[in-house]
C-alpha positions in Angstrom: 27.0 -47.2 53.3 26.1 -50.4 52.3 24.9 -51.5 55.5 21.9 -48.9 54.9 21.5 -50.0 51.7 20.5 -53.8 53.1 19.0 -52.3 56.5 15.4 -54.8 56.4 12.9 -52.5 58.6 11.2 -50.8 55.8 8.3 -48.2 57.1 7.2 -44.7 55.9 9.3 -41.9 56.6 9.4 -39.6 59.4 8.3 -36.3 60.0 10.8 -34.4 61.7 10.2 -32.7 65.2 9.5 -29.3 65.6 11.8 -26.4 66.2 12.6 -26.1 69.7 11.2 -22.8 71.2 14.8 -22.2 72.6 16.9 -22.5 69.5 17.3 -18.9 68.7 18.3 -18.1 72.4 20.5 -21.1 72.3 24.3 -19.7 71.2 25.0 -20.9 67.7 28.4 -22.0 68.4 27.8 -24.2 71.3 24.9 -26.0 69.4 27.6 -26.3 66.7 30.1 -27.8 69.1 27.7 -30.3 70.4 25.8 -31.0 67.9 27.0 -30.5 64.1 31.0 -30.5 64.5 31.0 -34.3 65.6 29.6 -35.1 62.6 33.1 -34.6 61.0 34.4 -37.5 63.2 31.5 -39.8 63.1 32.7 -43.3 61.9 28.8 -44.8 60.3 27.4 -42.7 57.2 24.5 -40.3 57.6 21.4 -41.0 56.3 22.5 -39.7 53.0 23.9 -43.3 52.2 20.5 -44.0 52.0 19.9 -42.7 48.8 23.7 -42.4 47.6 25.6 -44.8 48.0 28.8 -42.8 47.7 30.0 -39.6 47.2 27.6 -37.6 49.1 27.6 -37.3 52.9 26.4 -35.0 55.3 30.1 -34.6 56.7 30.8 -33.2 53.3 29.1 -29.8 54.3 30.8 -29.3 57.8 33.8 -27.4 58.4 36.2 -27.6 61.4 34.7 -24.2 62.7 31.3 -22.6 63.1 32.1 -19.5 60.7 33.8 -21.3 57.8 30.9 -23.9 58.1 28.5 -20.8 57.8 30.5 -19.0 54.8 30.6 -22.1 53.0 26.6 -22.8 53.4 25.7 -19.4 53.0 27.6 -18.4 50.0 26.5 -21.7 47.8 23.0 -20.5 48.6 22.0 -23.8 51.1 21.0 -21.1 53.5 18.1 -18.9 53.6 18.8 -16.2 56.4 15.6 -14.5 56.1 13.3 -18.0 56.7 16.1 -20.4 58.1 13.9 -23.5 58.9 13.5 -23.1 54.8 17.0 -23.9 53.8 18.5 -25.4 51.3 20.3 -27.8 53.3 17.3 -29.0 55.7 15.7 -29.6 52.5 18.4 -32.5 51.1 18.2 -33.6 54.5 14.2 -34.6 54.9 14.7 -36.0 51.1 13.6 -40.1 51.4 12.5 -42.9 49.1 9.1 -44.3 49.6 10.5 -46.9 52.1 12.7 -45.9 54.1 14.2 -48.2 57.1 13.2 -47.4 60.7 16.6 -46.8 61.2 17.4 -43.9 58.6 14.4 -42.6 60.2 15.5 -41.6 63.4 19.2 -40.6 61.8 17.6 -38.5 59.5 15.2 -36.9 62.3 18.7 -36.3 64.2 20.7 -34.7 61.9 17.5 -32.3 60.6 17.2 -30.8 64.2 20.6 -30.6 64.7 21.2 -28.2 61.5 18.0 -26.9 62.1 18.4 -25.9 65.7 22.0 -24.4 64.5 20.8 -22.3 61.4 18.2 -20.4 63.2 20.6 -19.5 66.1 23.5 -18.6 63.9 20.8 -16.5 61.1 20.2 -14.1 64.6 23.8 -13.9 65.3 24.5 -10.7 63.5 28.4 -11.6 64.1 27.8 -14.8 61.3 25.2 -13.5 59.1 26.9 -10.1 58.1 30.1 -11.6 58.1 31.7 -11.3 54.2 32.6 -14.6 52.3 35.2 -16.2 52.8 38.3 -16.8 50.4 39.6 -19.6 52.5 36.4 -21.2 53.7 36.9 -24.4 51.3 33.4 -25.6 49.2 31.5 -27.6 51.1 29.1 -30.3 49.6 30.2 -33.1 47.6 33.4 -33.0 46.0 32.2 -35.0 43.2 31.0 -33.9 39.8 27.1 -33.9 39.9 27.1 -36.6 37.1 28.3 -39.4 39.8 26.5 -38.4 42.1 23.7 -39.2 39.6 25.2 -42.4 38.8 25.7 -43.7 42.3 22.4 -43.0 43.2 20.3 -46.1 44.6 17.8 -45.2 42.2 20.5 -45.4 39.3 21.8 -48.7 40.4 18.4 -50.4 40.6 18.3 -49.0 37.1 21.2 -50.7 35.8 20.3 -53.3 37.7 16.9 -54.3 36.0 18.7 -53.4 32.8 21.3 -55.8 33.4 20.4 -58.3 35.6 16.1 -58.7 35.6 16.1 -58.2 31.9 17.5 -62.0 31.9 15.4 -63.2 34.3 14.2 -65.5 32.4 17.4 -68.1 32.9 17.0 -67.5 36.4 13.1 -67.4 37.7 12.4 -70.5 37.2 14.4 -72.6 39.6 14.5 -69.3 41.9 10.8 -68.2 42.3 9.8 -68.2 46.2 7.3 -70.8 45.6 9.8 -73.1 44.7 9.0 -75.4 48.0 11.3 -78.4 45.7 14.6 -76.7 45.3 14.2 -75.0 48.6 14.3 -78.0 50.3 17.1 -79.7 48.0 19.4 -76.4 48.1 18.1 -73.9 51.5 16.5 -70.8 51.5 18.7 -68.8 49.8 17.9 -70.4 46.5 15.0 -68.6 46.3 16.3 -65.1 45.9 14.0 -63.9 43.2 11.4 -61.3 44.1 8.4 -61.3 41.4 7.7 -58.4 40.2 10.1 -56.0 42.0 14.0 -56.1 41.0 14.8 -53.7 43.9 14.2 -56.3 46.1 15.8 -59.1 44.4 18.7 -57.2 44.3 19.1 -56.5 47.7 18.3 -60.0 48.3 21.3 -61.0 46.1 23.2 -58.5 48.2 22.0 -59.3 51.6 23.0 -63.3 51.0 26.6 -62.6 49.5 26.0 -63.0 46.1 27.6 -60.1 45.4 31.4 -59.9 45.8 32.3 -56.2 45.8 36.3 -56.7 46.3 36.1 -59.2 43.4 33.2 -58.8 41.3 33.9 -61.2 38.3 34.3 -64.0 41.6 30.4 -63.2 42.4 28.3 -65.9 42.7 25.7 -64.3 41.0 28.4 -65.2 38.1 29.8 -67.9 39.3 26.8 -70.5 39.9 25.1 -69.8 36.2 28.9 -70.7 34.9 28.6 -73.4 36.8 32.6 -72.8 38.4 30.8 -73.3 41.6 28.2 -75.9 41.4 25.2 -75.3 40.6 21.7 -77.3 40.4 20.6 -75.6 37.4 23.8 -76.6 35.8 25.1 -73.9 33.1 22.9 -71.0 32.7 25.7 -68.7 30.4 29.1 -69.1 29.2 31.9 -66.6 29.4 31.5 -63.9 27.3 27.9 -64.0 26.4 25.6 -61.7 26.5 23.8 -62.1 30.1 27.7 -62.7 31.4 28.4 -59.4 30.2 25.5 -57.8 31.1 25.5 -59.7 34.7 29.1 -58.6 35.3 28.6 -54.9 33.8 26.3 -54.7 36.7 28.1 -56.0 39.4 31.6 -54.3 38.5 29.3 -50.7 38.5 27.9 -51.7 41.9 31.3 -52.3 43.4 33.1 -49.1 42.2 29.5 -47.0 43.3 29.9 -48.6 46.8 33.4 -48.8 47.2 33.5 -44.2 45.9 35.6 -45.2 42.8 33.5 -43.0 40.5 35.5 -39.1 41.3 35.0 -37.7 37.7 32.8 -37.7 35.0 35.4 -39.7 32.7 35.5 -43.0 35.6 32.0 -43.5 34.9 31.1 -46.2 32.3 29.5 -44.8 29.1 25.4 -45.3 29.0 24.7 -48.1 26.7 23.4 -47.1 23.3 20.6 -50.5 23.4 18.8 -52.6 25.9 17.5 -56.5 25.4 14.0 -57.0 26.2 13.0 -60.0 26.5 10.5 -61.5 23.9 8.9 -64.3 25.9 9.6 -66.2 23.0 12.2 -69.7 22.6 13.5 -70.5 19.5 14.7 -74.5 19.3 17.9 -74.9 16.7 18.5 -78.1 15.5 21.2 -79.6 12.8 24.1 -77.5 14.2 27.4 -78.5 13.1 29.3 -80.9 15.6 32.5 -78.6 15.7 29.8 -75.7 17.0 29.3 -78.5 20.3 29.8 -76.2 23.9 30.6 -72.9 21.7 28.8 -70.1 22.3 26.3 -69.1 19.5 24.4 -65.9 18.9 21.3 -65.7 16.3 20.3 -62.2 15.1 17.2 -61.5 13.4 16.6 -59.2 10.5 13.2 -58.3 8.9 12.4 -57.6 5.1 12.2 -53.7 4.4 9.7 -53.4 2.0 10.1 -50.2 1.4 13.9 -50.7 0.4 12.9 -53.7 -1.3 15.7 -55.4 0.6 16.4 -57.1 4.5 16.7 -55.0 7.1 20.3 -52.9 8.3 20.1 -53.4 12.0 18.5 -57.1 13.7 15.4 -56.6 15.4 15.7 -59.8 17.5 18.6 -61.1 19.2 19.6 -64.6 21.2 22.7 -66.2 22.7 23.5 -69.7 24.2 26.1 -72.5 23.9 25.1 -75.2 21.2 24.7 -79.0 22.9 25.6 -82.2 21.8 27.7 -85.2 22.3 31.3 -85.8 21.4 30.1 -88.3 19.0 27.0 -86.3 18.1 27.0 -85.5 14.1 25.2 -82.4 15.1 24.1 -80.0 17.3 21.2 -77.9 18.9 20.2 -75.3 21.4 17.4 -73.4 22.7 17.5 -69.8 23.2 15.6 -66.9 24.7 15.1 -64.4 22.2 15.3 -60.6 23.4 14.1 -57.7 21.3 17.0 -55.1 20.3 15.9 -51.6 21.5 17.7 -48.3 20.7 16.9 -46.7 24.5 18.3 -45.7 27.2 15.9 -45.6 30.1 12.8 -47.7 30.5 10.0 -45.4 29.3 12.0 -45.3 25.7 12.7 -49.6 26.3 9.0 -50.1 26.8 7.8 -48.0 23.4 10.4 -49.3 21.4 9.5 -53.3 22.7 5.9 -52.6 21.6 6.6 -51.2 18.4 9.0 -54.4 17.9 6.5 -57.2 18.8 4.0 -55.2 16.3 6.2 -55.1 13.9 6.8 -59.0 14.3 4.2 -60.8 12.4 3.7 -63.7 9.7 6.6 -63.6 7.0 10.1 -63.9 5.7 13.1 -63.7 8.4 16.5 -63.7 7.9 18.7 -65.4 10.6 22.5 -64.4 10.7 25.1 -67.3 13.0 27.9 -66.2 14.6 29.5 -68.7 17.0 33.3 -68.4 18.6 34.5 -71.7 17.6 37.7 -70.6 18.3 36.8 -69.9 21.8 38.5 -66.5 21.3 35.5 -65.4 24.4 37.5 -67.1 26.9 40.8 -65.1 26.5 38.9 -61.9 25.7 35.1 -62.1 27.5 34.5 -58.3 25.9 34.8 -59.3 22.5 31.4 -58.1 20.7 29.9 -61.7 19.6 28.5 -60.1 16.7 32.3 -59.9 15.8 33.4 -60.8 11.8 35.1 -63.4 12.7 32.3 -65.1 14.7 30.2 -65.0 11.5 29.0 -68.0 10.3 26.8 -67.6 7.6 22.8 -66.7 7.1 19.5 -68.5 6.1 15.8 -67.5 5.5 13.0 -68.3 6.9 9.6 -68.2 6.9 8.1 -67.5 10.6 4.3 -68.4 11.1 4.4 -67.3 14.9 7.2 -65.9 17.1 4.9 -67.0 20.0 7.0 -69.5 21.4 7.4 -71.5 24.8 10.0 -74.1 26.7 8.0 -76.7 25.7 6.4 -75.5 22.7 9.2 -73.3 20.8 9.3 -71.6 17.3 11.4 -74.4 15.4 14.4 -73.8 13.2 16.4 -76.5 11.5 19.8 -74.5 10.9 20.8 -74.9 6.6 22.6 -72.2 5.0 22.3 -73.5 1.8 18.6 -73.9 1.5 15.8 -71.9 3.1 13.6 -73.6 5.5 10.3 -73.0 7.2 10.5 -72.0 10.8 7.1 -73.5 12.2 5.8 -73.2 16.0 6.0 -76.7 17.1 1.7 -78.2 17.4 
């Protein structure tokens, strides 16, 4: 399966040749002999693997013999007797992406005429066609709930992943951009895995290269190198526990168990996520950190007033995670972080609205910045505990935000005081 997903030809798909004038005269069984039975034996996937990438093949609808094969088919409605070339089955067959690899192509092309050529010989044998159902002709299809095969859809995983993984693309692009001629030449070409503009590609990249461990995923590289466990030449991008590690390894453990046919019932699958982080395009610098907060992981949260409740807002609208820096000896500390917009959605239509109703709703005014930071580096035992956790909290200040338009070199500015409030002014 997977070797379809990472096949690299990529051209439009195929039309599929026409019926041959002899079909109908052809016997039904021996066509099914010759040309649809080994498909029960064959050892690579069928060009379904192209769009699932488990728990749907085209063995899945074959039967050790030509009449259970036909009951099965016929009684779950994937054959039309009257108008066989418009079948139900034919039709999932000829179903492609946009791009679909040379190869697929001429699978796909295969296994059409093959069912093809067999439906409209056995829908003239009167033998098959009249014959009642079958109690012991076993379902054919899927034995999966259609849920997963939802969910390990390659359209689903590319989902997950630019919810995931591209959503933080912002501690990656950088140093991985193709046009990166520098680190290319300090670090070879697989540094540059990041495709602008399209995550489907910069996933496969990812996969294609073996950043992607699907026997182990927390031993990825894709969460390894930003660790820095295995070195790295951006040094450390997250820390254990955070929010892109979590995100990062959501990903790569739902990849794995899609690939590897883990997913059999609705309850394996992992439960949709009730937000998504979008990113702001906005860094925030925070300076005069305690020096017991040095290499602990801190996450900001932003709240707005509520006018009309006279009081700050229930739920943040702004969110940002990264470990606070500064030397042993340092009597503070500081940190820059990437802010991301918290939005209640599910897919990306609902992520895009709710982003643009966020960054409206993000003007001139009063703030109010909530710290929580694991100084008891309780992450490191337990990487799932929420870092919004009570006993992470650290206390809150207010602010007074000119511009949330900030950059790496010129960010919004926050000097962190609990006690008094401060003004938070973009840097000039």
């Amino acid at each position: 399966m997977a070797g379809t997903l990472l096949a690299a030809a990529s051209l439009g798909g195929a039309s599929p040749p026409p019926a041959r004038k002899s079909a109908a005269a052809t016997s039904s069984r021996a066509i099914f002999e010759r040309r649809i039975r080994p498909i029960l034996a064959a050892k690579n996937p069928s060009s379904c693997a192209e769009c699932h990438l488990s728990g749907v093949d085209l063995k899945d609808y074959v039967r050790p013999s030509e009449a259970e094969t036909f009951a099965a088919l016929r009684d779950q409605g994937m054959l039309n007797l009257k108008r066989p070339q418009d079948s139900r089955i034919l039709k999932f067959i000829q179903m492609s992406r946009p791009k679909t690899p040379l190869l697929t192509q001429k699978v796909r092309a295969a296994e059409y005429t093959a069912f093809r050529d067999w439906i409209v010989a056995a829908a003239n044998n009167p033998k098959l066609a009249s014959a009642p159902a079958s109690p012991t002709a076993r379902r054919s299809g899927p034995v999966v709930p259609n849920a997963v095969i939802r969910h390990t859809r390659l359209d689903s995983v590319v989902a997950s992943f630019e919810r995931n993984v591209w959503s933080q693309e912002g501690r990656c692009m950088g140093c991985h951009r193709p046009d990166n001629a520098e680190n290319v030449k300090k670090y070879g070409e697989r540094v540059r895995w990041f495709v602008p503009n399209d995550p489907e590609a910069t996933m496969r990249k990812l996969i294609a290269q073996g950043d992607v461990n699907v026997e182990k995923p927390e031993q990825s590289l894709l969460l390894l190198k930003p660790l820095n466990k295995v070195p790295h030449g951006g040094g450390v991008k997250m820390l254990y526990g955070d929010a892109g590690y979590k995100m990062f390894r959501a990903w790569l453990e739902d990849y794995a168990a899609s690939v590897k046919g883990n997913y059999r019932t609705i309850k394996d699958l992992p439960r949709s996520p009730g937000q998504r982080l979008v990113n702001l395009d906005s860094i925030l610098n925070l300076s005069n950190g305690p020096a017991a907060w040095a290499d602990k992981l801190l996450r900001l949260d932003v709240y707005a007033w509520d006018a009309g409740r006279n009081a700050w807002g229930q739920t943040p609208l702004v969110t940002g995670e990264r470990g606070m820096f500064g030397a042993k000896d340092a009597a503070s500390t500081s940190t820059n972080l990437i802010l991301f917009l918290i939005v209640p959605a599910r897919d990306a239509r609902q992520a895009q609205e709710g982003a643009k109703d966020l960054r409206a709703r993000l003007g001139p005014g009063r703030y109010l910045l909530k710290y929580y930071c694991d100084v008891a580096g309780k992450l490191s035992q337990d990487y799932t505990t929420p870092t919004d956790s009570a006993e992470f909290y650290q206390g809150q200040q207010e602010v007074t935000v000119s511009s949330w338009s900030g950059s790496w070199a010129n960010p919004v500015n926050v000097q962190f005081a609990l006690s008094n409030p401060v003004a938070a002014e973009k840097s000039l």
